[in-house]
C-alpha positions, -999 to 999 in steps of 0.1 A, spaced: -45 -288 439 -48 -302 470 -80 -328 485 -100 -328 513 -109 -363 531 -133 -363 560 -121 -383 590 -140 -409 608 -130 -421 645 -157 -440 657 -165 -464 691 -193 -483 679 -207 -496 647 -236 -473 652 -213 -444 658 -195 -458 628 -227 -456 603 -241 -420 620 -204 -405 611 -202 -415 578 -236 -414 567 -230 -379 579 -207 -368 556 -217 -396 526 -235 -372 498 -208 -347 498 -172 -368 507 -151 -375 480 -126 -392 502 -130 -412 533 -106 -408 561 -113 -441 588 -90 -442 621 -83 -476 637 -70 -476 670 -63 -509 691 -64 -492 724 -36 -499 732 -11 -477 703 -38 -448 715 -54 -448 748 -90 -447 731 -103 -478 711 -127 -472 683 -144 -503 664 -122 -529 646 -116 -532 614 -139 -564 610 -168 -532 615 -153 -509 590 -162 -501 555 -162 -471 529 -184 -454 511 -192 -464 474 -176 -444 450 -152 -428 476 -118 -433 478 -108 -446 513 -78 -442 533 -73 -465 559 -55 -458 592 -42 -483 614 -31 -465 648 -22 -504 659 6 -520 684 16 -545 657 -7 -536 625 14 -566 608 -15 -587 622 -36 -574 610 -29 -567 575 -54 -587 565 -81 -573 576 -67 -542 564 -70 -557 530 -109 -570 533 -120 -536 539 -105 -526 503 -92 -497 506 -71 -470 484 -45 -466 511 -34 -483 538 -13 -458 565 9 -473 591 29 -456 621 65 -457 619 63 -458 661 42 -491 661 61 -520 669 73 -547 638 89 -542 603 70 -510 594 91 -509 562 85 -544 553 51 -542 558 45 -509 534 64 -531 514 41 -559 511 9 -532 509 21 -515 480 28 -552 465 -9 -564 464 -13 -529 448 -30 -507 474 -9 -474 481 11 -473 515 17 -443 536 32 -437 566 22 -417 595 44 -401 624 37 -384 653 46 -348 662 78 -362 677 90 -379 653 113 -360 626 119 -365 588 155 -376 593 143 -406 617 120 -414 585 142 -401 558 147 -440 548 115 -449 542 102 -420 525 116 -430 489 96 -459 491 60 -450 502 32 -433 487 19 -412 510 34 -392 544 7 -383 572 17 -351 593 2 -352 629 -2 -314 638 -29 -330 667 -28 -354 694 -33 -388 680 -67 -406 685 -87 -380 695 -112 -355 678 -116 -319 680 -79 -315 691 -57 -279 688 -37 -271 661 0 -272 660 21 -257 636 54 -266 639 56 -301 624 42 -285 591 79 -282 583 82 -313 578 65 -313 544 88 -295 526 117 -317 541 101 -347 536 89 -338 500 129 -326 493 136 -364 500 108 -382 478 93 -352 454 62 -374 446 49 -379 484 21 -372 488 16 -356 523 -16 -353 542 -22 -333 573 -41 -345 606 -48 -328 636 -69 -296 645 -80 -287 606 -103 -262 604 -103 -232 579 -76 -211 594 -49 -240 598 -61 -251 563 -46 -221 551 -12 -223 569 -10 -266 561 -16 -252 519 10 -227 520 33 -251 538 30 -273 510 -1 -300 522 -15 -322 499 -47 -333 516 -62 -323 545 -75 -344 569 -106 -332 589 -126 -348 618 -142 -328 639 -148 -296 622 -170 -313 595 -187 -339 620 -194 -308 645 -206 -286 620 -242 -274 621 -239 -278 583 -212 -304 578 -215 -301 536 -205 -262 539 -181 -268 563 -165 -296 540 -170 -271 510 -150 -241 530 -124 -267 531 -126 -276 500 -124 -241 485 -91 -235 507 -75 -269 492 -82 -257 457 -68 -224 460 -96 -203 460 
């Protein structure tokens, strides 16, 4: 059975609050993007302006130059999951390493360019794999396909990954991310945008459990 977590990529603390109190009496789990401005082109608030939703479970998701500094930060906000990108700069490795030390799962997160055998080494040792099938930092993007195979291959490497999927996630490429093996699905835009974000969470939701 798969999860749904709503994304939030907010500018401002007051676009921060809006988003998530948005999505705060149905969410089971919290999806929050960090981006420096300078790993994306868009910057959205810092980390010192983030926090989750009681009761939630939070992924956190640091689209950073060098997230080593800031780990942390990353570690005040208390989250569930901390996910780093294998193309930021530093020793990505080493610092999943040090997350999943302090107890806090670690994923890792690579772009639609990047393939599972330039990753294959770090797989055995994370928690959690997040798929880009969108461009990175920006809501409402389109929906690509083709790097859903890398779930299966990266899943034949570490059989206990669990592998999220990010970019373009409405109802239709819901279905296509489940039959290619997805674990959660990670939606922005679709639930935020939704006249009725709570039924459009709940479609989601129904896909992800099969029904």
């Amino acid at each position: 059975m798969a999860k749904v977590a709503t994304t939030i990529l907010a500018t401002t603390p007051d676009d921060f609050k809006a988003r998530t109190d948005r999505v705060k009496p149905f969410t089971k789990r919290l999806h929050v993007d960090v981006s420096d401005g300078i790993f994306t082109n868009n910057k959205t608030v810092g980390l010192a302006q983030v926090y989750g939703i009681d009761g939630v479970e939070l992924d956190l998701h640091l689209m950073l130059q060098h997230p080593e500094h800031d780990y942390e930060n990353a570690l005040a906000v208390e989250p569930n999951l901390i996910i780093c990108h294998f193309e930021s700069e530093g020793d990505i490795p080493a610092m999943l390493g040090k997350i999943r030390e302090v107890g806090i799962k670690s994923g890792l997160a690579i772009k639609q360019e990047t393939t599972i055998e330039q990753v294959k080494d770090i797989l055995p040792n994370i928690d959690h794999l997040l798929v880009f099938t969108g461009w990175l930092g920006f809501n409402g993007g389109e929906f690509d396909a083709e790097p859903l195979a890398k779930i299966a291959a990266a899943k034949a490497i570490n059989a206990n990954l669990e592998v999220a999927v990010d970019g373009g996630i409405d109802q239709a490429s819901a279905r296509l991310a489940i039959q290619a093996g997805a674990d959660v699905l990670d939606s922005g835009s679709f639930v935020q945008k939704s006249e009725d974000p709570e039924a459009a969470y709940l479609g989601l939701v129904a896909i992800a459990e099969g029904e």
